[in-house]
N, C-alpha and C positions, 0 to 999 in steps of 0.2 A: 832385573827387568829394565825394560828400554827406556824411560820415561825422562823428563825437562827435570831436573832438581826445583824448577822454579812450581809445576806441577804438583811433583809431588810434596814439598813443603806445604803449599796450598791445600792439600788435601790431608795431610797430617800422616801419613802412612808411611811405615818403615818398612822397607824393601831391603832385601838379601841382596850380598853384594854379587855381582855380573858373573858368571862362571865361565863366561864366552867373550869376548872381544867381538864388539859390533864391528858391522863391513861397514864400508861406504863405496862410493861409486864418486870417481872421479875422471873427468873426460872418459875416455872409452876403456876405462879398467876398473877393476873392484881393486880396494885394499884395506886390509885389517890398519883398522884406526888406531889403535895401541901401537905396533911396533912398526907400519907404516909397510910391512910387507905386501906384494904383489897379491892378490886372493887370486886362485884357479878352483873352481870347483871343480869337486873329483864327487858327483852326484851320481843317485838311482831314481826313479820314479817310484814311487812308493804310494799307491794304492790296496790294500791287503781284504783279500774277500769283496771284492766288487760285485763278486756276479750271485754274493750268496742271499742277496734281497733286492727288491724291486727300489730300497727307498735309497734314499742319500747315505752313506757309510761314513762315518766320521773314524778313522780309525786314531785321530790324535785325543780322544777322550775316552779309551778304551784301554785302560792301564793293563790289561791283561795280554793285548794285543802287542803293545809298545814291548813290554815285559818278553815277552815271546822273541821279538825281531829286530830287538837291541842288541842281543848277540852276534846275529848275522850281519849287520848295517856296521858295527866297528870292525868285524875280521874282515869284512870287505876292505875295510881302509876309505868308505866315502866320509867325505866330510860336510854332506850336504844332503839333504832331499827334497824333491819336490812331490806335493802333493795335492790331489786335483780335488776332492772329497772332503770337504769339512762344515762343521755347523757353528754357527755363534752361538747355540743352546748348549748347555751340560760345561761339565771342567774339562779342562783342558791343560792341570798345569800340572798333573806329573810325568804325562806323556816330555812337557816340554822342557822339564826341570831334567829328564832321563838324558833326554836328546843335548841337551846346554849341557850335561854335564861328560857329557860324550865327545865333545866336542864338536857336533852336527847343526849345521843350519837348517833352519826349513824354507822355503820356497812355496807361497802360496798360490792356488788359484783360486779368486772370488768367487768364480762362477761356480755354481752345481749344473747337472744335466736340469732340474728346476729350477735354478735361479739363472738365468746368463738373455745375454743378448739373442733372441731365433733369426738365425740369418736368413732365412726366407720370408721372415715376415718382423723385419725390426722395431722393437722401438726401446725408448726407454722411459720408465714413468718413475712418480715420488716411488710407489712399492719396491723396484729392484734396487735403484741407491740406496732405500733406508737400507735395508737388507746389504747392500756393500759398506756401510759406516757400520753395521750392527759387527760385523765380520772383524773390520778393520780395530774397532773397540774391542775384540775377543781378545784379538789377536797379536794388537800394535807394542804391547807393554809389555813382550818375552823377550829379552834379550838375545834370542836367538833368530829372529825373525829375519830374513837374509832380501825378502823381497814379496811383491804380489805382483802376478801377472792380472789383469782386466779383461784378459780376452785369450782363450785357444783355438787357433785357428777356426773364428767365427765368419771369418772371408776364406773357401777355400774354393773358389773356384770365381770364371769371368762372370756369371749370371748373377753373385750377390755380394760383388764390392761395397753397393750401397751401406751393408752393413758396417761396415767399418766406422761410419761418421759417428754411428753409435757407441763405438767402444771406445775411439777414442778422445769424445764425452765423457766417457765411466774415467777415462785416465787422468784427462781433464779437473774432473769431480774430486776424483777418489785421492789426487793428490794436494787439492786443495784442503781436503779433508783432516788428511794426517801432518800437512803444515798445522791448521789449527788445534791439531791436539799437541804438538808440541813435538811431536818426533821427526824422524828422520828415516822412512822407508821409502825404496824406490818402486815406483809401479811402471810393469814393463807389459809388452805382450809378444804372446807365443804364434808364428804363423809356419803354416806351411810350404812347402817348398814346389812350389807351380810354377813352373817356366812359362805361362802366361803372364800371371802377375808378379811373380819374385818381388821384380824391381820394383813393382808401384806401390805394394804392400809395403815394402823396406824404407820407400823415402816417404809412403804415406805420415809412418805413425813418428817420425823424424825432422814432419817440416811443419812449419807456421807458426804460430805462437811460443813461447818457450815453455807455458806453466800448458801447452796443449799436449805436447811432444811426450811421446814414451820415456821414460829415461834409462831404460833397457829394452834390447832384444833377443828375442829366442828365436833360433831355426829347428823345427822338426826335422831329421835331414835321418835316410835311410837307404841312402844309396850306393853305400860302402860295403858288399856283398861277397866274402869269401874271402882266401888267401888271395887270392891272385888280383884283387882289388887293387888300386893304386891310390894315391893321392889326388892324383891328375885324373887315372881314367873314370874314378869313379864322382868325381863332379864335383869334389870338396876344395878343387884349386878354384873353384870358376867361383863358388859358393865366399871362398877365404878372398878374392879378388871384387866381388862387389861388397863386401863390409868394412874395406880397406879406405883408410881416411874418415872415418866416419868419428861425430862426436860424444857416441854414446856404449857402453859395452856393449857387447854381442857374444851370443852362448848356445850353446845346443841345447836346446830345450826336451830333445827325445833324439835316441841315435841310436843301432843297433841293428842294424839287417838281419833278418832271421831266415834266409832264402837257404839259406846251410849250414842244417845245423849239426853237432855243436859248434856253437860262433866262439870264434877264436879272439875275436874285438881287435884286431891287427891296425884299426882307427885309430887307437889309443894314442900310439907313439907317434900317430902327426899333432891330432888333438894339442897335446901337451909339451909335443915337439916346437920344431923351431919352424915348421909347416904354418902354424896356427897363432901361438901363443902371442902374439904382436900384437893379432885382429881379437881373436878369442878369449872369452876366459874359461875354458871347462865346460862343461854340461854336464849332463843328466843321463846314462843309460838307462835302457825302457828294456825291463822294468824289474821290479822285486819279486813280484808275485808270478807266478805261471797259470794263466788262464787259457781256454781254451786256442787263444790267437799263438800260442808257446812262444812267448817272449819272457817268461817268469827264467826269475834265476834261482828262486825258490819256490818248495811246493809248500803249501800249508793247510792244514787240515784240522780243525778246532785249535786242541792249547801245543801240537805239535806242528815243526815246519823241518823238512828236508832241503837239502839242498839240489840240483837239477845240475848236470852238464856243463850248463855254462859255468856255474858258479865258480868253480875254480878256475877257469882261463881267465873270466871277469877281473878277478883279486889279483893274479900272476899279472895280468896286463895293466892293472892301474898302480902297482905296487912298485913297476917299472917305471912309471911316468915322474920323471923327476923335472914338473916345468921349471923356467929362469925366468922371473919377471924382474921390474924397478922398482927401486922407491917407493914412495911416495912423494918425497921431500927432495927429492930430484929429478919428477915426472915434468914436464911441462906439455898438457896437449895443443894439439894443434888441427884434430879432426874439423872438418867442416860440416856444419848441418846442412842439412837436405831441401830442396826445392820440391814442394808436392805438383804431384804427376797431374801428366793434362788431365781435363773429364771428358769423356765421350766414347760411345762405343767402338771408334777407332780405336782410342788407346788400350781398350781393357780395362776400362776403370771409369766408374761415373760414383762417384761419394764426392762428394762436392768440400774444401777446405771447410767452410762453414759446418759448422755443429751445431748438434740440436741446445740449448740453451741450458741448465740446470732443474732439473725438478723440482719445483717449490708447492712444498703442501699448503702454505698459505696461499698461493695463487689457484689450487683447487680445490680448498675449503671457501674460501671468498666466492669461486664460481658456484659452487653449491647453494651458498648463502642466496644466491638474486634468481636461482630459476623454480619455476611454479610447478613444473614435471620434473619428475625424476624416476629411476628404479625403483620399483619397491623392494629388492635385495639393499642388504646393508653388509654383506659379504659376500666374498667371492663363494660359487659350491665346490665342494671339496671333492666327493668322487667323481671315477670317469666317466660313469652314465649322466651324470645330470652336470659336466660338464661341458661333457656333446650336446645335451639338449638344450643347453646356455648359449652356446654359441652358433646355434643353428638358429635360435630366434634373435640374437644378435645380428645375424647375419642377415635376415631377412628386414630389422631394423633399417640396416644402415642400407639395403637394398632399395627398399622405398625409400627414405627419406635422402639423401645422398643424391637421388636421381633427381629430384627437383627443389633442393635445398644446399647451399654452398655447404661444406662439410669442413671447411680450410682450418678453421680453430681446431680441429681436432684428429686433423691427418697430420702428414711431412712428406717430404719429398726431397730424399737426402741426397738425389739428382742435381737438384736446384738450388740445394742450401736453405730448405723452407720448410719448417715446423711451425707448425699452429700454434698458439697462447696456449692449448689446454693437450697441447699434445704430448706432455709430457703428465699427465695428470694420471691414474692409475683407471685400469679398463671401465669398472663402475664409472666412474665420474666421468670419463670421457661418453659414453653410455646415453649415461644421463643429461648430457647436454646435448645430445642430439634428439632424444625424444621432446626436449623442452621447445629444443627449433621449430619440432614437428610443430606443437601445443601453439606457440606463437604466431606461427605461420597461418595455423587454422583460428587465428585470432580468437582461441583458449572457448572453441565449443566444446559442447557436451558430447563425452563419447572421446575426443579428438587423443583422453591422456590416458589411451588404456591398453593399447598395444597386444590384445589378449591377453591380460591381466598381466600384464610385466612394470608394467607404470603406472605410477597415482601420481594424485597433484599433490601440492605441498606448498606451505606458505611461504614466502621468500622474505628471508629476515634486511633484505639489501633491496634498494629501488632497479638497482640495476648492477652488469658486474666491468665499469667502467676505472675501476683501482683497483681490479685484480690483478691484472698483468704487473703490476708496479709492486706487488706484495713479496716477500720474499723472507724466508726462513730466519731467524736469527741464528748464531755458532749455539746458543745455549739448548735451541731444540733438538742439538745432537742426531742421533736416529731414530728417532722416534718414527715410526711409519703408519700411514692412514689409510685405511681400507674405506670410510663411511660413503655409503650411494643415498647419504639424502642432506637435507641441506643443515641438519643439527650439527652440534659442535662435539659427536663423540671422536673421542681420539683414543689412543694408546700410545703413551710415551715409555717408554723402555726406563727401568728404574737400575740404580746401582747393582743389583743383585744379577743381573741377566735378561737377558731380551727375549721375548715372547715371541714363541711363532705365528699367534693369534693374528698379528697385525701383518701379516707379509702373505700377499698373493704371488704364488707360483709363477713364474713363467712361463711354466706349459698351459697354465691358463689364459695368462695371457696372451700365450701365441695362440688358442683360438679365436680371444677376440680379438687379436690384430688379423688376423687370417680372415675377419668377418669386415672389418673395419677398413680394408685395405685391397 
């Protein structure tokens, strides 16, 4: 497992010794830390049963599945997966004991379709970072853990660059994170390939601060369609020509045209050719599974899995790929970092360098402490009927009160570089400090905290919330994440054993109240 010796002395626990050789990332290459060779990923996307339920699919804590798709994943010859689907609840470590012992990396993304940044309506609050440390705690301590992305193409388009200030916040966070747990994983993100913003997306999450910066990148790129494809015509020289010189890896995060099929993957040999491998390290073909979009390379069906068409060209063409990389020990980079792109609607880009600040649950437990309104909910609601009808009176909330009350604490404006004190606070408590503005406003008459029964008053243990802004989480309160909509000091802090879903509000919740709130 991955951990500090100086950690796990501290904790007294005897860990099996490494069955995999950790990567690192140095200048714009990976390489195996042991023997100092060049790393190229020869990955799959690896999703299994996506579309067979409505919820989150974890399939790396599902040993029957692992068991099933461990045979197919080594005759392919990848040595890596990525995978978009996973939960910090339940085990997770024979799936990863299988994979380390296979010799397979995995490649994580934080987000779920539940849990991630809503690019139409961003924000970030305490609830989605806890839920990314709760992740990162799952998941930091497998020795085979190759990377997390923070973001899939959550900007894919001119109309919601904004989003981005927010993810890369999350990269921000989440790499401060796993410094202070003592390891050593890169957090990257995956964007799409928009010849509007390409470039601004590329030197966005590459410029400003150094501990701000991605420390990898992925292109989703799918433009390599058929035999008669080229290097050149198909877009991949222009693609290999802006990530040239850069200080950070770059990788295909999803690749694979399916415009004709069977796909022959005739990408491969520039991939890992001398095309690429300079700029590149390898990627990910999309995907494992054959879902109705037919990109699967395999079919699966309960405890059996076929193999599909491509599947044999897949293997023939990566089995071909014999990259040539450096050193380690005789690498020296010399990439240059990036200058982030103008803001303004001329350029295609308004996310402003400025990011929203860290989420700190002591700064919106303190604000809870000093207001006299509040929610009367003390949890988010869980289904989708009384979730819509949550955020329709939410909405009408911030409707009135918003139109003649400053709302600034508790918006942003990632235009401008302008997050509120409490804008990072989770949708309850953000909530709740706007019905208090109301209550104060109307200088705390009768009738003023009732909202149609959505708010009561409540005694404020704090005179005012004048040292909240200045409060700030300690390393030791870990993930721990806080749902409470009044001003008591209930919490859930996540215990050695596993982390509770109790305390982590959805995203998709969330993005109704930001859709109300915004």
């Amino acid at each position: 497992m991955r951990v500090s010796i100086a950690s796990a002395a501290l904790l007294g626990l005897a860990f099996r010794a490494a069955a995999i050789d950790p990567i690192v990332t140095k200048g714009s290459k990976f390489f195996n830390s042991k023997t100092g060779e060049q790393f190229f990923i020869k990955g799959v996307a690896y999703q299994p049963d996506i579309e067979s339920t409505s919820q989150v699919r974890d399939p790396l804590a599902d040993k029957a599945i692992c068991t099933r798709d461990l045979p197919f994943l080594k005759d392919m010859g990848v040595n890596a997966i990525r995978v978009y689907q996973t939960e910090p609840f339940g085990n997770h470590d024979d799936c990863m004991k299988m994979l380390s012992d296979a010799g397979i990396y995995v490649l994580l993304d934080l987000s779920t379709p539940t849990e991630t940044i809503n690019r139409e309506t961003p924000t970030y609050d305490v609830d989605l970072y806890g839920y990314y440390k709760q992740k990162i705690d799952t998941f930091g301590e497998y020795d085979n853990i190759l990377g997390f992305f923070a973001g899939n193409e959550v900007t894919n388009a001119v109309n919601n660059t904004d989003a981005s200030a927010f993810v890369k916040a999350v990269i921000r966070d989440t790499r401060s994170y796993i410094k202070e747990k003592g390891l050593s994983i890169p957090v990257g993100y995956a964007a799409n390939d928009d010849a509007d913003i390409r470039w601004q997306l590329q030197t966005y999450f590459d410029c400003g601060s150094t501990d701000e910066q991605a420390e990898f990148l992925a292109i989703n790129l799918y433009e390599w369609c058929g035999d008669d494809a080229t290097f050149e015509t198909s877009g991949y020289a222009d693609v290999v020509k802006n990530a040239t010189g850069w200080d950070i890896p770059y990788i295909l995060g999803e690749y694979g045209c399916n415009a004709i099929r069977p796909r022959t993957f005739t990408e491969i040999a520039s991939i890992y050719g001398s095309d690429m491998t300079d700029v590149f390290s390898g990627g990910f073909v999309y995907e494992y599974v054959e879902e109705a979009n037919g990109y699967g390379l395999v079919e699966v069906s309960g405890s059996k899995a076929t193999k599909t068409e491509d599947y044999a060209n897949f293997k023939t063409a990566l089995a071909a790929a014999k990259p040539s990389g450096v050193k380690m020990s005789s690498y020296s980079p010399s990439g240059k970092q990036q200058t982030c792109p103008k803001v303004g609607s001329d350029y295609h880009w308004v996310a402003s360098s400025t990011l929203p600040p860290t989420p700190s649950n002591a700064t919106c437990e303190c604000m809870m402490k000093s207001l006299s309104c509040t929610s009367k909910l003390t949890a988010m609601p869980t289904s989708a009927s009384d979730l819509k009808s949550f955020g329709q009176n939410v909405g009408q909330i911030f409707g009135t009160v918003c139109a003649s009350i400053d709302c600034g604490d508790v918006s942003t404006d990632a235009s401008k570089g302008e997050y509120g004190k409490y804008s990072g606070c989770n949708a309850l408590q953000r909530v709740s400090w706007v019905v208090n503005a109301w209550y104060e406003n109307e200088r705390m008459v009768d009738g003023s905290c009732d909202f149609d029964g959505f708010a009561t008053t409540a005694k404020p243990s704090l005179s005012d919330d004048s040292s909240c802004s200045s409060q700030k989480d300690s390393s030791s309160s870990g993930s721990s994440s806080h749902t409470s909509g009044s001003n008591s000091d209930d919490s859930e802090d996540d215990s050695s054993s596993g982390a509770s879903r109790a305390g982590v509000v959805s995203a998709a919740a969330a993005a109704i109240i930001a859709a109300a709130l915004f």
